[in-house]
C-alpha positions in Angstrom: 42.7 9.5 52.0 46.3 11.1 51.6 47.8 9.6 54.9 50.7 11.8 56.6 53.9 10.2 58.7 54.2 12.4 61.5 52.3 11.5 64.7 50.1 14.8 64.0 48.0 13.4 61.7 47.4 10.5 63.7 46.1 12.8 66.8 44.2 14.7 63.6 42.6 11.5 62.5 41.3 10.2 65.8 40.1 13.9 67.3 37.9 13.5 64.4 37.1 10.1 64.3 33.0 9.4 65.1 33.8 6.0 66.4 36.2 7.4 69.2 33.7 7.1 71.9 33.3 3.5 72.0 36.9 2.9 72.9 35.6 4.1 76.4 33.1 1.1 76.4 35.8 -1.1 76.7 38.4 -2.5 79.6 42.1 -1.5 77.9 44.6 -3.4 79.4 47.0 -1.1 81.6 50.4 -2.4 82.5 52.2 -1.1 85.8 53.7 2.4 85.7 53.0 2.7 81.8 50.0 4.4 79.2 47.5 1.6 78.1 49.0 -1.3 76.3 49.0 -0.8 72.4 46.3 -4.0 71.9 46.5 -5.1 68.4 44.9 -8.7 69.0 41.5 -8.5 68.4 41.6 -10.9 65.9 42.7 -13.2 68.5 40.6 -12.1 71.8 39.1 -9.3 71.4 38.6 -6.5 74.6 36.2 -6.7 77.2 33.0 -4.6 77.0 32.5 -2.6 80.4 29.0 -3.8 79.9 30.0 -7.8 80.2 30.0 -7.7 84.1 26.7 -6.0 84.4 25.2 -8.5 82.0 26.6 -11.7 83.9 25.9 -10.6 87.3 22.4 -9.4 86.3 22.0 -12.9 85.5 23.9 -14.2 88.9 21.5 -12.4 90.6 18.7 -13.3 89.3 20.0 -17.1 89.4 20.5 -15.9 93.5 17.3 -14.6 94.1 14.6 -16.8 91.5 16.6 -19.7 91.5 14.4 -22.3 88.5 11.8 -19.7 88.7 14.6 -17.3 86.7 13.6 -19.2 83.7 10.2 -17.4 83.1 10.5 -14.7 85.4 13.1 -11.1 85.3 14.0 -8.6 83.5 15.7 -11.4 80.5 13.9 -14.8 81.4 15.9 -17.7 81.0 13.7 -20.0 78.5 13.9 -17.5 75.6 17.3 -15.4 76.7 18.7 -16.3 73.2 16.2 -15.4 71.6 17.1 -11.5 72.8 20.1 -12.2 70.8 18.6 -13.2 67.4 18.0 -10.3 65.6 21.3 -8.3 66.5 22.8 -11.1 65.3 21.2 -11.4 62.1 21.9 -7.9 61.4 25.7 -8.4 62.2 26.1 -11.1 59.3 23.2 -10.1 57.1 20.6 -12.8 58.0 17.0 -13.2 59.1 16.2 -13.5 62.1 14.8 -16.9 61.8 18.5 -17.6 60.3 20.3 -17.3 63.1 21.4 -19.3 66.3 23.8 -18.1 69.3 25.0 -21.8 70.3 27.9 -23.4 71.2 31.5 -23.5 70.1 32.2 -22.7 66.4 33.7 -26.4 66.1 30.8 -28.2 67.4 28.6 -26.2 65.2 30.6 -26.9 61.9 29.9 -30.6 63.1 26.4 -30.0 63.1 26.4 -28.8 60.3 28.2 -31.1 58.0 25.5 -33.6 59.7 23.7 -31.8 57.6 25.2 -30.7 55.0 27.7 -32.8 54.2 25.9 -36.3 52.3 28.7 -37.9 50.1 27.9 -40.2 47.7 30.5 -42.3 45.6 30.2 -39.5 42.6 30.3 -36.6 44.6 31.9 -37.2 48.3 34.4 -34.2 47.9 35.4 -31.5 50.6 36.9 -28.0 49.2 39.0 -26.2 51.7 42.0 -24.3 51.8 45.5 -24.8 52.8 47.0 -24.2 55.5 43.1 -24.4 57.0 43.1 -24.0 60.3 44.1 -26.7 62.0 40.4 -27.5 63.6 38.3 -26.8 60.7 40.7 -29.5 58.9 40.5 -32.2 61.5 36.5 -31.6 61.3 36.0 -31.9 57.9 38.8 -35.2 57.8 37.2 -36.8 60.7 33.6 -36.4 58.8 35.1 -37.6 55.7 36.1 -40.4 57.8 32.9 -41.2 59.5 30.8 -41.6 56.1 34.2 -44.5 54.7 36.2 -41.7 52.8 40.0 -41.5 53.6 42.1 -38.0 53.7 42.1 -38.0 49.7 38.4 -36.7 50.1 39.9 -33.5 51.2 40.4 -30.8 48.1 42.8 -28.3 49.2 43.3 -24.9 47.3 46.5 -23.2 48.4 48.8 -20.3 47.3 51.2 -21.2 44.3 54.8 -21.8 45.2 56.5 -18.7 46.1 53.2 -17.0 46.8 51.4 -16.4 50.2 47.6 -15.5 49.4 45.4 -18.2 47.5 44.7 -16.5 43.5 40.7 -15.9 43.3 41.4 -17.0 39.8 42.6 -20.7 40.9 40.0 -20.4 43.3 37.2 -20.7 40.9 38.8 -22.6 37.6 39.0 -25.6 40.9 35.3 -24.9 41.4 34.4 -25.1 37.4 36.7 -27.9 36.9 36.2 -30.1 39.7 32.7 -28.8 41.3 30.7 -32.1 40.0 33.0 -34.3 42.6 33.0 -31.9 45.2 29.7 -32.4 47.9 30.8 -29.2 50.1 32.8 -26.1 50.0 33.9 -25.0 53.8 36.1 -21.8 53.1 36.8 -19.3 55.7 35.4 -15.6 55.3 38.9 -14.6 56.3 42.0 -16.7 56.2 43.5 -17.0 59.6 46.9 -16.8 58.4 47.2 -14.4 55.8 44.2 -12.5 56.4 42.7 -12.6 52.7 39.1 -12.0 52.5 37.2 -14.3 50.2 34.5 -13.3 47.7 32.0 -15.3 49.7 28.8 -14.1 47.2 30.5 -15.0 44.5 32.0 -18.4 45.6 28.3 -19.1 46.6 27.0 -18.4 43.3 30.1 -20.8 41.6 29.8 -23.6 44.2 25.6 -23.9 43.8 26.3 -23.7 40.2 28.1 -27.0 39.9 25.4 -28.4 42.8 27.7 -28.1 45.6 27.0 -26.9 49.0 28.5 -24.1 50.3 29.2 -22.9 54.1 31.9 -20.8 55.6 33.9 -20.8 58.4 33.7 -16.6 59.6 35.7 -17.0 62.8 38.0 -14.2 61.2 35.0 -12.6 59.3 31.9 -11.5 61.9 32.5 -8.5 63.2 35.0 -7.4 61.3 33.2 -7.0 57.6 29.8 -6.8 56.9 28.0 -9.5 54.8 24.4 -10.6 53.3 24.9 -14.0 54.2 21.0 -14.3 53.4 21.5 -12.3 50.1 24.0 -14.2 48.9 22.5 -17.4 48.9 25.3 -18.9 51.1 24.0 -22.4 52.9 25.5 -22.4 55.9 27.9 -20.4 57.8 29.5 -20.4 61.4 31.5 -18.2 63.6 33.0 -18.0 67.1 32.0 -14.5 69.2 35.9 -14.1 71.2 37.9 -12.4 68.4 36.3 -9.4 66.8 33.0 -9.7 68.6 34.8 -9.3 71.8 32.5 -12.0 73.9 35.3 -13.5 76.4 37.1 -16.7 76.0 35.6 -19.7 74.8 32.4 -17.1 74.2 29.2 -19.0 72.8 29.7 -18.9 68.6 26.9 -18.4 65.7 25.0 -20.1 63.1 23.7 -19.5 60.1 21.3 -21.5 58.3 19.5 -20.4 55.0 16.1 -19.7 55.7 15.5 -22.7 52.5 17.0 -25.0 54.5 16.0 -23.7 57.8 11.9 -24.7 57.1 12.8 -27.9 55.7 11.9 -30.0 58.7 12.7 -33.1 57.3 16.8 -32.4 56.9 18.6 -35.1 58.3 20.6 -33.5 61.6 21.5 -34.5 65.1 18.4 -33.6 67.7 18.3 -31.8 71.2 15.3 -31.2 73.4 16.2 -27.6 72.6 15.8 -27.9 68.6 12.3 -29.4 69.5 9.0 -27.2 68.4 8.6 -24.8 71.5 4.5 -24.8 71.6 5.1 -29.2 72.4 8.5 -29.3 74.0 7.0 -29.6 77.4 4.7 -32.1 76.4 7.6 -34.5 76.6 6.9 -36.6 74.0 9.1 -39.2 72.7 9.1 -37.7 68.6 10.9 -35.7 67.5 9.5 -32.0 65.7 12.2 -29.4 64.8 11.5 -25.8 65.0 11.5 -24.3 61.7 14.5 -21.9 62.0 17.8 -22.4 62.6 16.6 -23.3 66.2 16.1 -26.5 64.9 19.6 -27.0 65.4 20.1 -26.4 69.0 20.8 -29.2 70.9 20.4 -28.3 74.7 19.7 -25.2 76.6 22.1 -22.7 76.3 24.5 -21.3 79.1 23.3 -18.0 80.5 25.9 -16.8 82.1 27.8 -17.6 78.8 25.4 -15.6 76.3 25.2 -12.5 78.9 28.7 -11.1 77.2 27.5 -11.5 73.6 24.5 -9.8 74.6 27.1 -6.7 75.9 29.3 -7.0 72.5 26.1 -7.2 70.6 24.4 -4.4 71.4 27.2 -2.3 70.9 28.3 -3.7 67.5 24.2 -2.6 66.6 25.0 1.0 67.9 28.4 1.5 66.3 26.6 -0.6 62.6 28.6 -2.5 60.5 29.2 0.1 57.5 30.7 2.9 59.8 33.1 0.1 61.7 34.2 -0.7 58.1 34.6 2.6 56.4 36.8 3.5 60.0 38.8 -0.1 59.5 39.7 0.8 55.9 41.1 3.9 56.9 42.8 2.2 60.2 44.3 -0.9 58.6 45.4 1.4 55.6 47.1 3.9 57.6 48.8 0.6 59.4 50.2 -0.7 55.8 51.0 3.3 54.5 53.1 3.4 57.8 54.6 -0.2 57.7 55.9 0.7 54.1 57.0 3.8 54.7 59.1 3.0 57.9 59.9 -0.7 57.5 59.9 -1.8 54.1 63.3 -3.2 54.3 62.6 -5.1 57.3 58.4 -6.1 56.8 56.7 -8.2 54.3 52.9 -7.4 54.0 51.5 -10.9 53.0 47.7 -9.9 53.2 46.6 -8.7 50.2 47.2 -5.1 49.2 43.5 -4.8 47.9 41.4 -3.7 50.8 38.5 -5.3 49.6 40.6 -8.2 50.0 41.1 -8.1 53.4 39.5 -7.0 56.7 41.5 -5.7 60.0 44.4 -7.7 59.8 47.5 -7.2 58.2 50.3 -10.6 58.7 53.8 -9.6 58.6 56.9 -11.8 57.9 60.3 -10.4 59.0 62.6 -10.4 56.3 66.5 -11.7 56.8 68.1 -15.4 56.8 68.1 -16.0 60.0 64.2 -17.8 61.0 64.4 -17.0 64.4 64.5 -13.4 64.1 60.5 -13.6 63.7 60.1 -14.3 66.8 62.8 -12.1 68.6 61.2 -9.6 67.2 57.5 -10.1 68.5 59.0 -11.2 72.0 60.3 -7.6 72.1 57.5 -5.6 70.9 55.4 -7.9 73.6 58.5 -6.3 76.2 57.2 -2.9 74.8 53.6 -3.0 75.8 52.6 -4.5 72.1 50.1 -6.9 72.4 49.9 -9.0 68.8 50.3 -12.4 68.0 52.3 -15.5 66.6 51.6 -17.9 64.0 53.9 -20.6 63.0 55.8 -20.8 61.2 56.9 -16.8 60.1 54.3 -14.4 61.0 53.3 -11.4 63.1 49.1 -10.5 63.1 48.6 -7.5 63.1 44.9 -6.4 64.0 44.0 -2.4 64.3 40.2 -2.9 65.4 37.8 0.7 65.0 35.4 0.2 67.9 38.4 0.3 70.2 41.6 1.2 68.5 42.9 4.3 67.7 44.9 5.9 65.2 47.8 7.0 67.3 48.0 3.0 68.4 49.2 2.2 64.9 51.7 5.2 64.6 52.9 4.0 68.3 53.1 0.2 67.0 55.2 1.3 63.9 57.2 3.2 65.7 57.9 0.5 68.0 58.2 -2.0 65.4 61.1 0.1 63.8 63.2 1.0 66.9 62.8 -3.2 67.2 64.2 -4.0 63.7 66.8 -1.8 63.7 68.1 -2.5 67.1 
């Protein structure tokens, strides 16, 4: 694509653009007396799906009206409501169904899964994870390391070299090769938080298992916003939270993936829940133990309805929209973003997310050039005065995060322009 710097192409690109109609499925944010706000965050929270509402007080109504009998009677019973979930799910992160758990917080989850997944022994008692992690995924995995007599040197950390702001995939995997027999997990993100580089998750997989090491991501920057064969490529375990890209609401109930291998091995050691228990005996009450075979296995309790009801709403429109076409519209989005940001700002912006788009997803991080380190921030405080909605991340950049079911071509030209009447003010 041969992108243009007048606004004219941007009205061309989204009059033609067969993903315009879903921005209408969501809740823009308007500000008083102005056009919608220009919402580049969705890598953050994303939007609110006009269908949320209906789906929660569907459910408060039923609550209202059934009361305990809502569990096995309406239109979505209760008992097996996440289970209307599953294979949506799968199909966002290329799973199985029986691979797949909505359940809940993406922290909690990697706990459950380093219960798991994580047994250290004195040879191999290693954790691979990047630097800067973020800041939860590094107090889980140190705290773990903790629990089984391992002090903060179990942590392996892979970060850029000096000077450089994105980790080398060639460093990457010469770690891997050379210290893989001492590592006992990998725990990468899909997509790093910070500067947005997308990680050859297939391939990392295939190096990790190589060397006998487990390997699980973290894809809180990842589902929703690339399509994946988790199942495909072999990848162990993986875990996700559903309020940035898959627009769920605050605090929204995360994912789980478990490979199917793992999944029917009944015996794994884990942490148990009446909910994990075999379904045809749960009600039998019995005192043992029997994990489903799935990734069910996992669940602890009974999950919040009222919770779920917006990933249902973000999940069905994520099946109707399909993965490919909401990539092939965010390659084009996110590339018109950087074609603009270079052509208009060079002087001003550093791009820090890889240049490859294969590399990368949605976001673009920007660093403001100049001496002086608090002209970062000026600088997003007064595109937040213009109706830009982006965020902060200490200690020097600006995310950027043009999303295709809901953003639109003439956002990023608006944005840019913004951004320059900003730097140059």
């Amino acid at each position: 694509m041969k992108f243009k710097p007048d606004f004219s192409f941007a009205v061309e690109m989204d009059q033609a653009d067969p993903l315009a109609h879903f921005r209408e499925r969501f809740n823009l944010i308007q500000r008083e007396n102005r056009n919608p706000e220009i919402y580049l965050c969705g890598n953050s929270l994303g939007l609110q799906p006009k269908t949320a509402d209906d789906f929660v007080r569907e459910e408060l109504e039923d609550w209202k009206l059934l009361g305990v009998k809502g569990h096995f009677s309406g239109d979505r019973p209760w008992m097996p409501y996440h289970e209307f979930l599953t294979e949506k799910t799968a199909g966002l992160v290329g799973g199985l169904p029986t691979e797949v758990i909505n359940m809940n917080s993406l922290t909690v989850n990697l706990h459950l899964m380093m219960v798991s997944f994580y047994r250290p022994t004195k040879a191999r008692h290693r954790i691979l994870l990047e630097k800067p992690a973020f800041p939860s995924d590094r107090y889980a995995v140190e705290s773990q390391a903790s629990y089984h007599g391992y002090d903060d040197t179990a942590l392996l950390e892979i970060g850029p070299r000096d000077g450089e702001q994105v980790i080398r995939e060639e460093d990457l995997y010469t770690l891997i090769e050379e210290q893989g027999e001492t590592i006992a997990l990998i725990l990468l993100p899909g997509v790093q938080y910070y500067s947005g580089q997308y990680f050859d998750l297939q391939k990392i997989t295939e190096l990790g298992q190589r060397k006998g090491c487990v390997v699980g991501f973290d894809l809180a920057h990842a589902a929703g916003n690339l399509p994946m064969k988790l199942h495909d490529w072999n990848v162990d375990f993986a875990c996700w939270c559903s309020y940035k890209y898959l627009n769920s609401g605050p605090g929204a109930v995360a994912g789980c993936f478990v490979h199917e291998r793992h999944a029917k091995n009944t015996s794994l050691q884990r942490f148990a829940g009446w909910w994990g228990h075999d379904k045809s005996t749960r009600f039998q009450m019995g005192p043992e133990f029997s994990p489903i075979p799935t990734a069910e296995g996992w669940q602890l309790s009974n999950p919040p309805i009222l919770a779920l009801a917006p990933v249902m709403a973000s999940l069905e429109i994520f099946a109707e929209a399909g993965m490919p076409a909401l990539r092939e519209k965010s390659l084009l989005l996110t590339g018109y973003l950087e074609y603009l940001l270079r052509t208009r700002v060079a002087e001003n912006i550093e791009i820090i997310t890889p240049t490859e788009p294969k590399n990368r997803g949605c976001q673009l991080s920007l660093c403001v050039r100049g001496s002086d380190p608090k002209l970062g921030q000026r600088i997003f405080k007064a595109l937040e005065a213009e109706g830009v909605t982006c965020d902060w991340r200490e200690p020097d950049v600006i995310r950027v995060a043009p999303v295709p079911l809901y953003n639109q071509y003439a956002d990023v030209y608006r944005f840019t322009e913004i951004l320059e009447r900003t730097c140059n003010t």
